[in-house]
Each structure stands twice: as structure tokens, then as C-alpha cells.
N, CA, C and O atoms as CSV, one atom per row, in Angstrom:
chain,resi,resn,atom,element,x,y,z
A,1,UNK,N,N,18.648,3.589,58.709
A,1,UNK,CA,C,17.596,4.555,58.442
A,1,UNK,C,C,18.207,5.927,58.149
A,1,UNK,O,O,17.564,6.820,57.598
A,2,UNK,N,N,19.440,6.048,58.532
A,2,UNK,CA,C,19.911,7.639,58.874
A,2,UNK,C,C,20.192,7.554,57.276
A,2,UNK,O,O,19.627,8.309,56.485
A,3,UNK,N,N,21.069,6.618,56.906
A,3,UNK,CA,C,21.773,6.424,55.446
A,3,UNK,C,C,20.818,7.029,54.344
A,3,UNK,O,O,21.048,7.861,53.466
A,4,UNK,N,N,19.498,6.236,54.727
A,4,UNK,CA,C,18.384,6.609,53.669
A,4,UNK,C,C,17.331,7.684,54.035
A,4,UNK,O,O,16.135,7.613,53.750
A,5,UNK,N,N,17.985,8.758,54.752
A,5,UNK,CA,C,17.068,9.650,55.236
A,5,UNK,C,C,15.891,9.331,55.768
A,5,UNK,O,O,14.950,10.028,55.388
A,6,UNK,N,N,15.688,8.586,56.442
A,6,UNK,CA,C,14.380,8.079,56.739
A,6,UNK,C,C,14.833,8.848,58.430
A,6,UNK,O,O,15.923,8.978,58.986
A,7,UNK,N,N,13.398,9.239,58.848
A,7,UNK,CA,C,12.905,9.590,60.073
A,7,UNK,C,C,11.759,9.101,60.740
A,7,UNK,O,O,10.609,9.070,60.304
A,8,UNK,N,N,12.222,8.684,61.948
A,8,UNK,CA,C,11.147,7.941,62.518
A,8,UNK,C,C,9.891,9.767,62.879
A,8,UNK,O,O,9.993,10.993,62.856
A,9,UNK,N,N,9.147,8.970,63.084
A,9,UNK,CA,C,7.688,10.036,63.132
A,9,UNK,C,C,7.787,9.859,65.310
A,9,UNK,O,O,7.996,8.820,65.936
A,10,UNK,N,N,7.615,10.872,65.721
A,10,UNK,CA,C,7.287,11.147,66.755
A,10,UNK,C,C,6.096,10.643,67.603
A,10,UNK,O,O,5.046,11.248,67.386
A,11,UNK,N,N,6.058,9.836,68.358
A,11,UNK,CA,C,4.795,9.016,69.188
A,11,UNK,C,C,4.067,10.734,69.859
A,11,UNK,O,O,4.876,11.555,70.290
A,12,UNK,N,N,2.671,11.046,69.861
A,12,UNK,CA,C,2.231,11.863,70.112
A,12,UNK,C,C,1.124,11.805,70.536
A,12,UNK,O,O,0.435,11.015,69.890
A,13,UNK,N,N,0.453,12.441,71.602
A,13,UNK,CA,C,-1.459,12.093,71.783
A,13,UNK,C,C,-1.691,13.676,71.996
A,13,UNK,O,O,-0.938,14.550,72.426
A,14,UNK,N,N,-3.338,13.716,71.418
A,14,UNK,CA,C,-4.130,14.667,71.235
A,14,UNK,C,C,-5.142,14.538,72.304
A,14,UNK,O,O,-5.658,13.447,72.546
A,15,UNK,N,N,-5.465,15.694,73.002
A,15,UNK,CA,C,-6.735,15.862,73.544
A,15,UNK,C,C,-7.641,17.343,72.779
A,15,UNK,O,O,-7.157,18.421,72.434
A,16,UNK,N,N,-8.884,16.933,72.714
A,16,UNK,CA,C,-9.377,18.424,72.813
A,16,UNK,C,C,-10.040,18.631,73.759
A,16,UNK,O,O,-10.564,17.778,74.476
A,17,UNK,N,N,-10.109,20.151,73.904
A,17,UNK,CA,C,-10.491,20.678,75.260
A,17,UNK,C,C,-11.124,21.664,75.109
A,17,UNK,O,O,-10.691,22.300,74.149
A,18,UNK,N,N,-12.000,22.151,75.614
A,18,UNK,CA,C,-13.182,23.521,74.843
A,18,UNK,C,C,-13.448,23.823,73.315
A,18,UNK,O,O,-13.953,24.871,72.915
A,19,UNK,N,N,-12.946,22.517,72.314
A,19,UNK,CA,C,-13.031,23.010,71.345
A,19,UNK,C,C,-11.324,23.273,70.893
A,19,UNK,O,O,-11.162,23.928,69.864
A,20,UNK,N,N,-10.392,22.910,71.439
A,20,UNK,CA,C,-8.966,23.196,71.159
A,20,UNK,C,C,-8.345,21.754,71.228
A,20,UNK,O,O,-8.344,21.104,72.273
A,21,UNK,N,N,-7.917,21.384,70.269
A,21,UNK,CA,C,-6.684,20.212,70.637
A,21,UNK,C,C,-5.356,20.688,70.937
A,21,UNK,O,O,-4.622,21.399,70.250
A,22,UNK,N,N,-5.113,20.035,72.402
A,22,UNK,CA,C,-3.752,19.933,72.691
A,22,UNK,C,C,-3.170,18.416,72.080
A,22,UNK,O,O,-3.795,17.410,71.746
A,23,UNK,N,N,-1.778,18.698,72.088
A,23,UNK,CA,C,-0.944,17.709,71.500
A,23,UNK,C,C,0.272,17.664,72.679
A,23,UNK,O,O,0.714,18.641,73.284
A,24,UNK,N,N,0.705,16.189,72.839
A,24,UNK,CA,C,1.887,16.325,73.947
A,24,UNK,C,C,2.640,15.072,73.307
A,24,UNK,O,O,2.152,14.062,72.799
A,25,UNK,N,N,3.695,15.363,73.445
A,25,UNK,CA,C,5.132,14.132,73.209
A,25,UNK,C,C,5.221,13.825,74.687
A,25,UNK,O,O,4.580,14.171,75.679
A,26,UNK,N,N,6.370,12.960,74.428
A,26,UNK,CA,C,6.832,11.862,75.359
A,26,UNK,C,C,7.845,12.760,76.399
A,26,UNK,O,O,8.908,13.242,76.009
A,27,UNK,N,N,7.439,12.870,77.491
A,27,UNK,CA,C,8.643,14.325,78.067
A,27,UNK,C,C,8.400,15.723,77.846
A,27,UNK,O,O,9.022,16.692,78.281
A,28,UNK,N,N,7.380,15.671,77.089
A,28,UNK,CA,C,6.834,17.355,76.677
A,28,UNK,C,C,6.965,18.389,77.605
A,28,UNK,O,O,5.979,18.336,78.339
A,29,UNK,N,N,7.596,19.171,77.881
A,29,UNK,CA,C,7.663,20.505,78.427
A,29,UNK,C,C,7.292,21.251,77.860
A,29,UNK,O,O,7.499,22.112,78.715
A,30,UNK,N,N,6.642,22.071,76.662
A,30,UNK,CA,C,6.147,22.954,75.710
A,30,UNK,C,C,5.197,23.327,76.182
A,30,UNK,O,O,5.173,24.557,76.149
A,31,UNK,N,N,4.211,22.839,76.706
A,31,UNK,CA,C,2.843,23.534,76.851
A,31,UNK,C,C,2.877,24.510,78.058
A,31,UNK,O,O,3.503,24.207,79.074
A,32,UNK,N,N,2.177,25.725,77.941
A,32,UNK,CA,C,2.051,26.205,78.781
A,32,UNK,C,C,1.906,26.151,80.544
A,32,UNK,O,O,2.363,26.892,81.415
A,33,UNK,N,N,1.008,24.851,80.606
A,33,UNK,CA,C,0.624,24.434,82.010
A,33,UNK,C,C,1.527,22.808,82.128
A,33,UNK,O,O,1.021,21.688,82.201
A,34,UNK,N,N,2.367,23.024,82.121
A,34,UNK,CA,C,3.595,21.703,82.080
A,34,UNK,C,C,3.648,21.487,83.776
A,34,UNK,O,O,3.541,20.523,84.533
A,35,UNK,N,N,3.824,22.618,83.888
A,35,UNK,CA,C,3.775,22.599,85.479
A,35,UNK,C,C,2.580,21.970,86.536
A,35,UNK,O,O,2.915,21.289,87.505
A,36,UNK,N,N,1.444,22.216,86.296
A,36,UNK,CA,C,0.117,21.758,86.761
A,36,UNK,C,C,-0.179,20.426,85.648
A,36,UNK,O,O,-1.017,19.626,86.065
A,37,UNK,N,N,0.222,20.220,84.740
A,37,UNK,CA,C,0.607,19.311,84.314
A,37,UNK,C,C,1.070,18.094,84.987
A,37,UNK,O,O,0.304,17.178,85.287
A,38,UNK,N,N,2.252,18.091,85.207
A,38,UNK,CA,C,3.237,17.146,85.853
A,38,UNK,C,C,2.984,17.390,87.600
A,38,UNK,O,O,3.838,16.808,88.267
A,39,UNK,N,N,2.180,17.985,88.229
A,39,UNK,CA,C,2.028,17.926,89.004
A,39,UNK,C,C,0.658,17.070,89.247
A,39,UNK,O,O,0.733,16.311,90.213
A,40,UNK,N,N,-0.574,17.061,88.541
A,40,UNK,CA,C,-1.663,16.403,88.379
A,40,UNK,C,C,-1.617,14.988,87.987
A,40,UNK,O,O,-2.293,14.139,88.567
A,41,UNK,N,N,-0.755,14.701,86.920
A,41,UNK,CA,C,0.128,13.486,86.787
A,41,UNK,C,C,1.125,12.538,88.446
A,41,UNK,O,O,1.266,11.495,89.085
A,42,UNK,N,N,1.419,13.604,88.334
A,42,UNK,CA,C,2.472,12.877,90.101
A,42,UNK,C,C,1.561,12.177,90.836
A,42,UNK,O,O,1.698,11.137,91.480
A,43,UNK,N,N,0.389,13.044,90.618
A,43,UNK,CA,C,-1.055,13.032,91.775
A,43,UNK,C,C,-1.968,11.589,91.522
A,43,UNK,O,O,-2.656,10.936,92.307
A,44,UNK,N,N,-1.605,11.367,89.840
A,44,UNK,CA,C,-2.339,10.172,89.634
A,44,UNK,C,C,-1.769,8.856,89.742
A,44,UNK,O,O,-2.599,7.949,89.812
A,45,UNK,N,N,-0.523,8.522,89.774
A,45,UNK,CA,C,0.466,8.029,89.751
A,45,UNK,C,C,0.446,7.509,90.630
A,45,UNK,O,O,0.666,6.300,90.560
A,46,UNK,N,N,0.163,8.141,91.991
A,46,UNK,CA,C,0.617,7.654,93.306
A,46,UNK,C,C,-0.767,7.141,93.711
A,46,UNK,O,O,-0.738,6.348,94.652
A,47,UNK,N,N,-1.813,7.384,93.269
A,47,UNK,CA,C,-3.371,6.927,93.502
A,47,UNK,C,C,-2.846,5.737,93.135
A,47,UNK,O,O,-2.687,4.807,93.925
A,48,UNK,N,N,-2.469,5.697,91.593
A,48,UNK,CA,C,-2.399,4.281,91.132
A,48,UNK,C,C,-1.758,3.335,91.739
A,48,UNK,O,O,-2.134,2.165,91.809
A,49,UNK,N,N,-0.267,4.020,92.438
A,49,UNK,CA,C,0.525,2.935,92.973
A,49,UNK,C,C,-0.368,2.448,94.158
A,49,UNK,O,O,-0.438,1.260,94.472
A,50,UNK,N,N,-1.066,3.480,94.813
A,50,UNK,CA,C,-1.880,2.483,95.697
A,50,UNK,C,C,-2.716,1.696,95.388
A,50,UNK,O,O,-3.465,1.531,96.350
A,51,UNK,N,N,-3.019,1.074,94.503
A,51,UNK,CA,C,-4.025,0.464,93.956
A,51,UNK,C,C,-3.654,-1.169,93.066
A,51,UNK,O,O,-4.285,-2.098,92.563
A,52,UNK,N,N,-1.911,-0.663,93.334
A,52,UNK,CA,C,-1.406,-1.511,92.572
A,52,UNK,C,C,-0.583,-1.424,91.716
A,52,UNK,O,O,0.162,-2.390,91.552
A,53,UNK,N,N,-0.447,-0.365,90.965
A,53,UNK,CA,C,0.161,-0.262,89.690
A,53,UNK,C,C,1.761,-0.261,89.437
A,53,UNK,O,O,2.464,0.749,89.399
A,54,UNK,N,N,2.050,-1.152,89.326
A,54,UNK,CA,C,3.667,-1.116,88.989
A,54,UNK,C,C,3.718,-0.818,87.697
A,54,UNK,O,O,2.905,-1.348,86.940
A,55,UNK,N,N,4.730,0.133,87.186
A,55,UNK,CA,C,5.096,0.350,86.011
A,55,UNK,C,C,6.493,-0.901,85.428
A,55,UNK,O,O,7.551,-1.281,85.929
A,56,UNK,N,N,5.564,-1.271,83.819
A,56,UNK,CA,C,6.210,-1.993,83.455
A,56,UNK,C,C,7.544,-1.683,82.599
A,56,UNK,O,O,7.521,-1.569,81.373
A,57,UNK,N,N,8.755,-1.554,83.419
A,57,UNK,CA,C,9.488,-0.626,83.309
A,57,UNK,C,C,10.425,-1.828,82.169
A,57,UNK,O,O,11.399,-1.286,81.647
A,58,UNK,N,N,10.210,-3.365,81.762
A,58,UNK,CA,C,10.735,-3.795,80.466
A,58,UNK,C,C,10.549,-3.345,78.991
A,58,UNK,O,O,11.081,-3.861,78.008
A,59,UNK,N,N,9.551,-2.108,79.020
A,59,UNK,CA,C,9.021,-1.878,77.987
A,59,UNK,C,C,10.161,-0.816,77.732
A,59,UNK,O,O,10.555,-0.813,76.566
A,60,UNK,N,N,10.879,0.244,78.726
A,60,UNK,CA,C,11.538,1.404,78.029
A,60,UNK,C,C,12.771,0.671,77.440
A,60,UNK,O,O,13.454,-0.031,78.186
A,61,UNK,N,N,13.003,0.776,76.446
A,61,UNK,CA,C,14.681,0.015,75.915
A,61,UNK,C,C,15.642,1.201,76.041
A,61,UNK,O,O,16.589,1.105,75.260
A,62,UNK,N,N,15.652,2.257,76.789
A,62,UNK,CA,C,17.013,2.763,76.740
A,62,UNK,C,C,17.922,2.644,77.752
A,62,UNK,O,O,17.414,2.191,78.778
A,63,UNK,N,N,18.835,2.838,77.810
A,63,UNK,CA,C,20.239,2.031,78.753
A,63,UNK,C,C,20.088,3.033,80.240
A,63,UNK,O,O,21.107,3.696,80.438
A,64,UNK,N,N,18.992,3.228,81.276
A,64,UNK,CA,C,18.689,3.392,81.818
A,64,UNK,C,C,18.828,2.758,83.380
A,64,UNK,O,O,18.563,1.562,83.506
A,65,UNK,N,N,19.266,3.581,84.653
A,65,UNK,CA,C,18.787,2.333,85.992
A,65,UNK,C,C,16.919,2.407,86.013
A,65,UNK,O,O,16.261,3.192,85.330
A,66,UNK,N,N,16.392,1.454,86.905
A,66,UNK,CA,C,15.437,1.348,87.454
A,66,UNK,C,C,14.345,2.158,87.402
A,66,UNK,O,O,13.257,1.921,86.877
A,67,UNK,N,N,14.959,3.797,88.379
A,67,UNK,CA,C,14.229,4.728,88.681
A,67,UNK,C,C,14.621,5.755,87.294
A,67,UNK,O,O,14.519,6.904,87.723
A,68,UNK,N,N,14.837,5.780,86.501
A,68,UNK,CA,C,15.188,6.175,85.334
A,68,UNK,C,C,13.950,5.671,84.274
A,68,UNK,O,O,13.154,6.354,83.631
A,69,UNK,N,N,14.081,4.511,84.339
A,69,UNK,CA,C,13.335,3.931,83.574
A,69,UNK,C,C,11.500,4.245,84.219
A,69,UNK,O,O,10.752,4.335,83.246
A,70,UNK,N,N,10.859,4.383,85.359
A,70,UNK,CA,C,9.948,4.246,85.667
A,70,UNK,C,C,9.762,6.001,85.492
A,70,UNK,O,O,8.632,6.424,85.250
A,71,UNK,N,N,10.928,6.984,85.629
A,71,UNK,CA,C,10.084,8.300,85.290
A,71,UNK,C,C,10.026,8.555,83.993
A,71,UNK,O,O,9.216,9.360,83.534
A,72,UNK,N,N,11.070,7.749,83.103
A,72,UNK,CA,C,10.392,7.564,81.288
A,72,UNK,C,C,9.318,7.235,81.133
A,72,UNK,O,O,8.739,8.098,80.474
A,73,UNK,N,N,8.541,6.247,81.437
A,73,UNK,CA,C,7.360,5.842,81.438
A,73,UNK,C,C,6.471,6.465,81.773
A,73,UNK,O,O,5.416,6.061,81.285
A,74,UNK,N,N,6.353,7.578,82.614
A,74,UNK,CA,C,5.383,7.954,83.468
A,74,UNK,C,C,5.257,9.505,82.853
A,74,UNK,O,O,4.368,10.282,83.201
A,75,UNK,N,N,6.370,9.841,81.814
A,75,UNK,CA,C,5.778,11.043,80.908
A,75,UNK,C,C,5.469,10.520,79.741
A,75,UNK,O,O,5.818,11.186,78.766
A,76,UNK,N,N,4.879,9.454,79.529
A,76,UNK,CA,C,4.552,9.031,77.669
A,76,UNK,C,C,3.577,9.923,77.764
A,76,UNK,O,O,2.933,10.283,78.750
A,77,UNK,N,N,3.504,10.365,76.248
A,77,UNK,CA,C,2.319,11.596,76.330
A,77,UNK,C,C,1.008,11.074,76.406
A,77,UNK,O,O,0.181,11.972,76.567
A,78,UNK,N,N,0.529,9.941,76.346
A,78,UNK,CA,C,-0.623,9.654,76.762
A,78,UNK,C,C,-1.397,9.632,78.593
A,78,UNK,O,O,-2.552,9.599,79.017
A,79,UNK,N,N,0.215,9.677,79.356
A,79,UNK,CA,C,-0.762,9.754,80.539
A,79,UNK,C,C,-0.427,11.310,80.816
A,79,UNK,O,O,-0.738,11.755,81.920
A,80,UNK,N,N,0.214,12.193,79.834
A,80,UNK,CA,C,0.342,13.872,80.231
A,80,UNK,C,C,-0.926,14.080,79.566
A,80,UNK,O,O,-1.616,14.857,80.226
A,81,UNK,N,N,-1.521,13.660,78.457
A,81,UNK,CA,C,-2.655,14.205,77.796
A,81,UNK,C,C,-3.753,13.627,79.019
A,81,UNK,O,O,-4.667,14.450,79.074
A,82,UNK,N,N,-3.959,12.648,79.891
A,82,UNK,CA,C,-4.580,12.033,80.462
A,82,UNK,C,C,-4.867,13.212,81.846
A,82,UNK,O,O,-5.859,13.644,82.433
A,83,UNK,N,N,-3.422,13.400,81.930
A,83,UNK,CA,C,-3.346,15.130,83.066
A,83,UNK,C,C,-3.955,16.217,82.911
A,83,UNK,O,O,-4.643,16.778,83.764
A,84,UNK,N,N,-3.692,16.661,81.566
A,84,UNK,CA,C,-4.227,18.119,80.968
A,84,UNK,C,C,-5.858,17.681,80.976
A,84,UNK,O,O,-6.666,18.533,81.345
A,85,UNK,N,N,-6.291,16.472,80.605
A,85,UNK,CA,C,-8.117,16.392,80.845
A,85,UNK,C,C,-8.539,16.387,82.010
A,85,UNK,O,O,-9.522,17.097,82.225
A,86,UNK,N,N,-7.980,15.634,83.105
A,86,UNK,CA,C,-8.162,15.849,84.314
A,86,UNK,C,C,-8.750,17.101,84.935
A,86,UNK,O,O,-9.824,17.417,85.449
A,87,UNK,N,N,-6.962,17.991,84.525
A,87,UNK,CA,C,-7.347,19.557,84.633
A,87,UNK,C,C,-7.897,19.788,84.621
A,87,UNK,O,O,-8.433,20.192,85.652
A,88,UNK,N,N,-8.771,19.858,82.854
A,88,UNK,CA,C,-9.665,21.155,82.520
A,88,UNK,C,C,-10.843,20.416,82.275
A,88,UNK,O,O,-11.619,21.113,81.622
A,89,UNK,N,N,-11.378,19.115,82.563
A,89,UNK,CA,C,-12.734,18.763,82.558
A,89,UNK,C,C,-13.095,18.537,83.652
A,89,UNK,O,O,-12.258,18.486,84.553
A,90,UNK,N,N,-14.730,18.289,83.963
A,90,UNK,CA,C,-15.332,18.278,85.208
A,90,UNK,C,C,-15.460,16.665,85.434
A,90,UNK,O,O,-15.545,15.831,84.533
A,91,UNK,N,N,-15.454,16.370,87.092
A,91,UNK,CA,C,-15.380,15.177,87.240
A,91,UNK,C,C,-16.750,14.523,86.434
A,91,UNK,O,O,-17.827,15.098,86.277
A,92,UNK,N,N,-16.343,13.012,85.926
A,92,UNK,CA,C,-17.711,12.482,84.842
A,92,UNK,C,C,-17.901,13.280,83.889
A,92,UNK,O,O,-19.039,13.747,83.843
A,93,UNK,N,N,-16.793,13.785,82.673
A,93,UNK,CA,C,-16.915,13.911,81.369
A,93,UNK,C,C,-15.506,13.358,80.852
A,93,UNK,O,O,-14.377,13.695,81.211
A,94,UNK,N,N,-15.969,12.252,79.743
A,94,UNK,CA,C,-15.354,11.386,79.074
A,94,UNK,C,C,-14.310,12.445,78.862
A,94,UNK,O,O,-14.563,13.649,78.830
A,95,UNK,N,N,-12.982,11.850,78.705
A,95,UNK,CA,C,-11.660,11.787,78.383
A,95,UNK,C,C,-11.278,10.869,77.171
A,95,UNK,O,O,-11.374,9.661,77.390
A,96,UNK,N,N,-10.889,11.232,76.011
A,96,UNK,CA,C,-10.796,10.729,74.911
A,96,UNK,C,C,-9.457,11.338,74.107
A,96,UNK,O,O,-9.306,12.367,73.448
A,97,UNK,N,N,-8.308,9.942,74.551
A,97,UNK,CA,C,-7.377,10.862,74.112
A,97,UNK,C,C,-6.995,9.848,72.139
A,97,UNK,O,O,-7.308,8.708,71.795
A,98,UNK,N,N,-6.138,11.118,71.239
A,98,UNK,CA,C,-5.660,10.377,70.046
A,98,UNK,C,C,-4.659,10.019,70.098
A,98,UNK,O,O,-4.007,10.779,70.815
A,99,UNK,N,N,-3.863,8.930,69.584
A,99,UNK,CA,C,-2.316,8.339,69.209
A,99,UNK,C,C,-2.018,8.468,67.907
A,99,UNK,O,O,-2.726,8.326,66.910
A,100,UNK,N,N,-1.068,8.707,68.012
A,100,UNK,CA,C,-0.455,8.627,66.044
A,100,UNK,C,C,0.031,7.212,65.954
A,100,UNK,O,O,0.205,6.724,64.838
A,101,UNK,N,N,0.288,6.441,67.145
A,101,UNK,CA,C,1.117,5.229,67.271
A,101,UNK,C,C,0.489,4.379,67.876
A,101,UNK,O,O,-0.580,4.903,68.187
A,102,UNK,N,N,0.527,3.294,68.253
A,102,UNK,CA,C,0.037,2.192,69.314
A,102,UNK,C,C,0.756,2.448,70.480
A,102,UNK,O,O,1.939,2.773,70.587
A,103,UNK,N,N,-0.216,2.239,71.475
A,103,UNK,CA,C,-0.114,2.715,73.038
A,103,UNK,C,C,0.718,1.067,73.214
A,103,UNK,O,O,0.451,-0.060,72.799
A,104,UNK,N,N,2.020,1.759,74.198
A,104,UNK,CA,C,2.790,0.124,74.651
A,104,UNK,C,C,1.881,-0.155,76.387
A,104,UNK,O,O,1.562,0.568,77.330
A,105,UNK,N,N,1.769,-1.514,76.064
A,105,UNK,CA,C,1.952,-2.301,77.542
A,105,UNK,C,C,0.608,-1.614,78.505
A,105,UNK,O,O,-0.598,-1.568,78.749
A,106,UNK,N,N,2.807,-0.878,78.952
A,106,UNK,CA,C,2.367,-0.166,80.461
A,106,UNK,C,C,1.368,0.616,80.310
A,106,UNK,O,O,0.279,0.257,80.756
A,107,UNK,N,N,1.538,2.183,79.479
A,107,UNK,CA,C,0.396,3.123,79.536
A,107,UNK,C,C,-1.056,2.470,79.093
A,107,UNK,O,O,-2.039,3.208,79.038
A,108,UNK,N,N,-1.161,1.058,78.775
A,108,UNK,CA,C,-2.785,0.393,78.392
A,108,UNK,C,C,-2.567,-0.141,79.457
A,108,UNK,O,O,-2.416,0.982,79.938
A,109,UNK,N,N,-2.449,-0.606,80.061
A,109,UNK,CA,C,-2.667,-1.153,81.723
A,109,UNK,C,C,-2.916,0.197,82.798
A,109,UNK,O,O,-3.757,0.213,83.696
A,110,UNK,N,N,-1.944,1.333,82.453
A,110,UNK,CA,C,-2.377,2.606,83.195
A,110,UNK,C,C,-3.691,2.869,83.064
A,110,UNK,O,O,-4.455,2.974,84.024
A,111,UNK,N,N,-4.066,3.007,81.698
A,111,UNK,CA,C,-5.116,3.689,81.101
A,111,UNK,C,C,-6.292,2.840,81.893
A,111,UNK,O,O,-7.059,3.430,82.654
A,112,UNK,N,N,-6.396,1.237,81.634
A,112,UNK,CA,C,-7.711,1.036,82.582
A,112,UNK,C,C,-7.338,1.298,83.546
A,112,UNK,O,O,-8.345,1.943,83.835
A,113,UNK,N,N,-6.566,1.421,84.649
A,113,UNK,CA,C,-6.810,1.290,85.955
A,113,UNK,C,C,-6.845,2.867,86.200
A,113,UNK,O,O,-7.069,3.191,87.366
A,114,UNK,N,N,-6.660,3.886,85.286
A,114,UNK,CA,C,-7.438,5.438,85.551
A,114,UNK,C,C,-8.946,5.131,85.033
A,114,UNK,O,O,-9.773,6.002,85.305
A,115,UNK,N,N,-9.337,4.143,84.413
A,115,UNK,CA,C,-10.758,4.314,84.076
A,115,UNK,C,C,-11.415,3.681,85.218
A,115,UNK,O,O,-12.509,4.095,85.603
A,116,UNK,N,N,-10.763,2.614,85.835
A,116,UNK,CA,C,-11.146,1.953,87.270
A,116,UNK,C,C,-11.153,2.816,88.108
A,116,UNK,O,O,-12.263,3.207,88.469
A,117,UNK,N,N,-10.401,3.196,88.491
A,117,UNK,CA,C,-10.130,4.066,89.690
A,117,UNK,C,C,-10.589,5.662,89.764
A,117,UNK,O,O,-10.450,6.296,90.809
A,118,UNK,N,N,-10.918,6.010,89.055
A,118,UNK,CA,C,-11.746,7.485,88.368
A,118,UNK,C,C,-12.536,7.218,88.089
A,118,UNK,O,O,-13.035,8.123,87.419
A,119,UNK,N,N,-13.416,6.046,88.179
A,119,UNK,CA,C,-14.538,6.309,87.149
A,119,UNK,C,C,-15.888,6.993,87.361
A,119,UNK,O,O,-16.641,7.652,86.644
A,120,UNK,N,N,-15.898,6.582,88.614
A,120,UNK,CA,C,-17.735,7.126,88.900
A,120,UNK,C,C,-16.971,9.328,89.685
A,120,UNK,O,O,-16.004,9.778,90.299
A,121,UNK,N,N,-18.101,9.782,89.128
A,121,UNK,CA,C,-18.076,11.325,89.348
A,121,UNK,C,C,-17.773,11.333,90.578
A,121,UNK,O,O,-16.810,11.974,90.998
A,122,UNK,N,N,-18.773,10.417,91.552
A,122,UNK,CA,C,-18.141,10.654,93.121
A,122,UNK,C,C,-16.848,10.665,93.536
A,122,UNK,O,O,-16.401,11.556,94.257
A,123,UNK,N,N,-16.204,9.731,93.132
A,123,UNK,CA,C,-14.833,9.085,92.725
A,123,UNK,C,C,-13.915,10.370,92.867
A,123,UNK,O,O,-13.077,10.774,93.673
A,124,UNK,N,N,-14.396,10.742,91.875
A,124,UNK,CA,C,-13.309,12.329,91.288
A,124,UNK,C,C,-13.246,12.980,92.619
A,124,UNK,O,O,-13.720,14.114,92.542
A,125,UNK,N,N,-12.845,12.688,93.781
A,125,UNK,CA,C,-12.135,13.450,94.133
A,125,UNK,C,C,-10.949,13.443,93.590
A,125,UNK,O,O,-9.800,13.402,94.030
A,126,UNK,N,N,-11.561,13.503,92.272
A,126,UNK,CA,C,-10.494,13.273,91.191
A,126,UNK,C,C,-9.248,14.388,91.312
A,126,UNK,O,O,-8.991,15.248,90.469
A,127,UNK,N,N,-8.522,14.150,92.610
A,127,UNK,CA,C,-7.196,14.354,92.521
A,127,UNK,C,C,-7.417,15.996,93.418
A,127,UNK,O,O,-6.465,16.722,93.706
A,128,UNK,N,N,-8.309,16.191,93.615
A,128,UNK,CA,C,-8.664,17.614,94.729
A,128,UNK,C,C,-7.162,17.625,95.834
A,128,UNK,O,O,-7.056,18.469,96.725
């Protein structure tokens, strides 16, 4: 690919939020609230692991150990865009995030079991 100038395109998800789309990559540190970010994320993560959720850590292919591989996974930008809605919406308003790419595996197995486990407004002690 390098030979023929070809560039792979960047896996990316969109949320909008008051009328603003945010955009996050895989590992994204750029945005302003990265911090409350990845901290709201940590927060969901560990809900999930109680619930069950092992990350399917055959999906990352890079030459990685174990715990390497499970914190790759756990910044795909679909569950940071999944954070930033958390944030800034009220418990019980849809979360609707975009892909430029197809979501692997793990983060579609994440994704229902945040729609399971979040779902009803009461629920939301969504991460208080």
C-alpha cells in the first residue's frame, strides 16, 4: 500500500451534542474533556465487567501482552463517543453514535450490554 501511496482512512465515530458533532479516534486525546472522558469510560467499563463483560481481546492484532491488548480495546472511539454522551446528555435520551467503518466484535457486544445495562432512566444512575 505504502508503494502505491495508498492510505488507509482512519476508523472514527461522531456524536452530536447540542447541535455540535464531536468526532473521536481510537486513543483520542484531542478533545478538550479527554479527561472526564476517560474517566466516565473507566466508570462504564467496570459496571460492565460486573455484569459480565470480558473484552474480546482476539480482535486487537497488534503484538501486544494481555493487559495491553484489553486497554486498546477499551479506547476504540466508539465507546469514548459512548462517554462524551453519557456526559452531556440526560439520563433516557437516545445516544446515537456514527462510524466511518464497521464496529468489530467486541465494541458490538459492548454496545448492547450499555444499552442493557443503561437502559431504563432509573437505571442511569448512569454512572453518578
Amino acid at each position: 500500500m505504502k508503494a502505491k501511496g495508498i492510505k488507509k482512512v482512519p476508523a472514527c465515530s461522531s456524536i452530536e451534542v447540542g447541535g455540535v458533532f464531536h468526532e473521536f479516534f481510537v486513543g483520542d486525546d484531542s478533545h478538550p474533556e479527554t479527561r472526564q472522558i476517560n474517566m466516565m469510560l473507566e466508570d462504564i467499563l467496570e459496571r460492565l465487567k460486573v455484569e459480565g463483560y470480558v473484552g474480546n481481546t482476539k480482535e486487537v492484532l497488534l503484538d501486544l501482552d494481555e493487559e495491553g491488548k484489553e486497554l486498546a480495546l477499551s479506547l476504540h472511539s466508539e465507546k469514548l463517543a459512548v462517554a462524551y454522551g453519557f456526559l452531556k446528555t440526560s439520563p433516557g435520551t437516545p445516544i446515537r453514535i456514527v462510524k466511518n467503518l464497521r464496529i468489530c466484535r467486541d465494541c458490538h457486544v459492548a454496545m448492547k450490554m450499555i444499552s442493557k445495562v443503561f437502559e431504563s432512566g432509573d437505571n442511569c444512575q448512569r454512572l453518578q
